[in-house]
N, C-alpha and C positions, 0 to 999 in steps of 0.2 A: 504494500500500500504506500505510492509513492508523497514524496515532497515533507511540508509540512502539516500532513494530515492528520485529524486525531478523532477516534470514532467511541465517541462516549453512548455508553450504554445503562437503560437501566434494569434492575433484576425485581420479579415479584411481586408488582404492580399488575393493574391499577388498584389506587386505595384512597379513598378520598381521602383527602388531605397532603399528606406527601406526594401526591401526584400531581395533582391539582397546583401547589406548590411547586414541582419541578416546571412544571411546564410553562407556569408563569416567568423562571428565570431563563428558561429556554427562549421565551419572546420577547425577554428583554436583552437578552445577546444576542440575536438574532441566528440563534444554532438550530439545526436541528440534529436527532437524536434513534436509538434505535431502543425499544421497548420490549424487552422480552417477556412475557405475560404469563402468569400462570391462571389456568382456563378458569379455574372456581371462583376468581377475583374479576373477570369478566364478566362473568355470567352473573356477578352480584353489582357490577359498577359498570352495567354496558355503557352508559352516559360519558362517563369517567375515560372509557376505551374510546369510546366515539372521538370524543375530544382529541386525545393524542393525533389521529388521523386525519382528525379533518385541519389541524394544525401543523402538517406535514411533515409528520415524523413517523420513522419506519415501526408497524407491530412484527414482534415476531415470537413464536415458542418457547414454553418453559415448562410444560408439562402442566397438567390440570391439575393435581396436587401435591407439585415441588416435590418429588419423587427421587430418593438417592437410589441409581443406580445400583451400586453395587451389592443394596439391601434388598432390589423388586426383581421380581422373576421376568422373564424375557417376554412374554406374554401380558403380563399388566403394565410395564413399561411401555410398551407400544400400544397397547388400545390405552392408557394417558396418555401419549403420545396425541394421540388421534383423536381423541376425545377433546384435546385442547384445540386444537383445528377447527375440529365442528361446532364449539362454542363461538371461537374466533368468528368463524366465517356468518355463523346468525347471530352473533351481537351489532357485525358490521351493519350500518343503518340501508348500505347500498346492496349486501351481500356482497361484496369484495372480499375473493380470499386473502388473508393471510399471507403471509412472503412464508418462504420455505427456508427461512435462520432456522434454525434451533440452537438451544445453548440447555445442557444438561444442568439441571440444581445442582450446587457443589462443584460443579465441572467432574460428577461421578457418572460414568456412563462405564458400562462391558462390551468390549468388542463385539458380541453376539448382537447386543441392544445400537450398534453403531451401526453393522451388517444389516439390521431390519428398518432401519431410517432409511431407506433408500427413497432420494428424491430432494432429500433433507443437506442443507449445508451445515454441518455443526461449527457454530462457532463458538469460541474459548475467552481468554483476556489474556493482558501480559500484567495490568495495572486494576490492582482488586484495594479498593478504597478502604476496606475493614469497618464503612460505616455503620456497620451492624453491631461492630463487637462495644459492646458498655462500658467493657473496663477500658478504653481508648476514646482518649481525649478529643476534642472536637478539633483542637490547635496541632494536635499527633495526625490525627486522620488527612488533614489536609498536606499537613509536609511530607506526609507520607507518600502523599499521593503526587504530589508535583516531583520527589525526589527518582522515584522510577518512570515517571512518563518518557519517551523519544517518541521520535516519528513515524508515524503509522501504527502507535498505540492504539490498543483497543482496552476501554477503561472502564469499569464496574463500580457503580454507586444503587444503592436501590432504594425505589421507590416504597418504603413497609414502614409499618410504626416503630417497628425497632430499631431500625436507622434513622429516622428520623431527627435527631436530634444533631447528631454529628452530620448527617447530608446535608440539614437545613444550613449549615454554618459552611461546612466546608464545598461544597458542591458550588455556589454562586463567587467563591473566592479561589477554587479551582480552575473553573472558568476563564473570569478574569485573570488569573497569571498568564495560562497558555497564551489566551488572543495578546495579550499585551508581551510574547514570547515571538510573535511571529507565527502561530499555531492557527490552522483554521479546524473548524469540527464538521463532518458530514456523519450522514447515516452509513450504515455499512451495506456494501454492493450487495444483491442478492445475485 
């Protein structure tokens, strides 16, 4: 991913309020973004989902309920899988499918469960924000987070109440470092 590109993502959304929130700092940078969604969070905040989209930012997969791989059997992995799709695709107000990202919960996925995604792009990070962890600072999460970013980063903050507190802080001053870095943000290709 060439130049000074950088593909900020979020995980585990939509959720009123920290979404709702992100997206507003999204339109006040003027970035957009790529949304990895877990289906049961759709199908409870189709509004919420709407929104992202019609504010143009990319949706894409997270399983319908944030499912660690390496604890689901190959079988229920994939109808979650699927099941997150077809929420996706009838929450959309147009019936517009879903992009074909996915990104496994945990980034825990089994090669079997990778084999049966076929059609599926899996995407990963290199830059994982820790916004979720409590015992980490809001001032930690943030340098943390500028300290490993480079070029053609792909970077992990999430939209959930349990981040919320350190996203809210560090997420909008994150931001602001790159652009004023020379960084631009897009959605990630499909």
């Amino acid at each position: 991913m060439p130049g000074n590109e950088l593909y900020l993502t979020l995980d585990d959304g939509p959720v009123p309020g920290p979404t709702e929130f992100t997206l507003d700092i999204l339109n006040q940078f003027n970035i957009k973004a790529t949304f990895f969604c877990i289906g049961d969070n759709v199908r409870k905040h189709a509004d919420v989902y709407n929104r992202i989209i019609e504010e143009g930012h990319a949706v894409a997969n997270h399983t319908f309920n944030h499912l660690n791989g390496w604890n689901t059997s190959l079988d229920l992995y994939t109808d979650n899988v699927v099941r997150c799709e077809q929420v996706m695709h009838s929450a959309h107000k147009t019936g517009k499918p879903a992009s074909k990202l996915f990104r496994p919960p945990y980034g825990r996925i089994t090669r079997a469960q990778i084999k049966s995604l076929t059609g599926y792009k899996i995407i990963m990070w290199d830059v994982l924000s820790f916004d979720y962890d409590v015992s980490l600072s809001p001032e930690a999460c943030l340098k943390n987070s500028i300290k490993v970013t480079r070029p053609g980063s792909i970077i992990v903050f999430h939209d959930s109440h349990k981040a919320e507190k350190n996203m809210r802080y560090a997420l909008p001053r994150y931001i602001d470092h790159c652009l004023q870095k020379g960084y631009s943000f897009n959605r990630i290709p499909v």
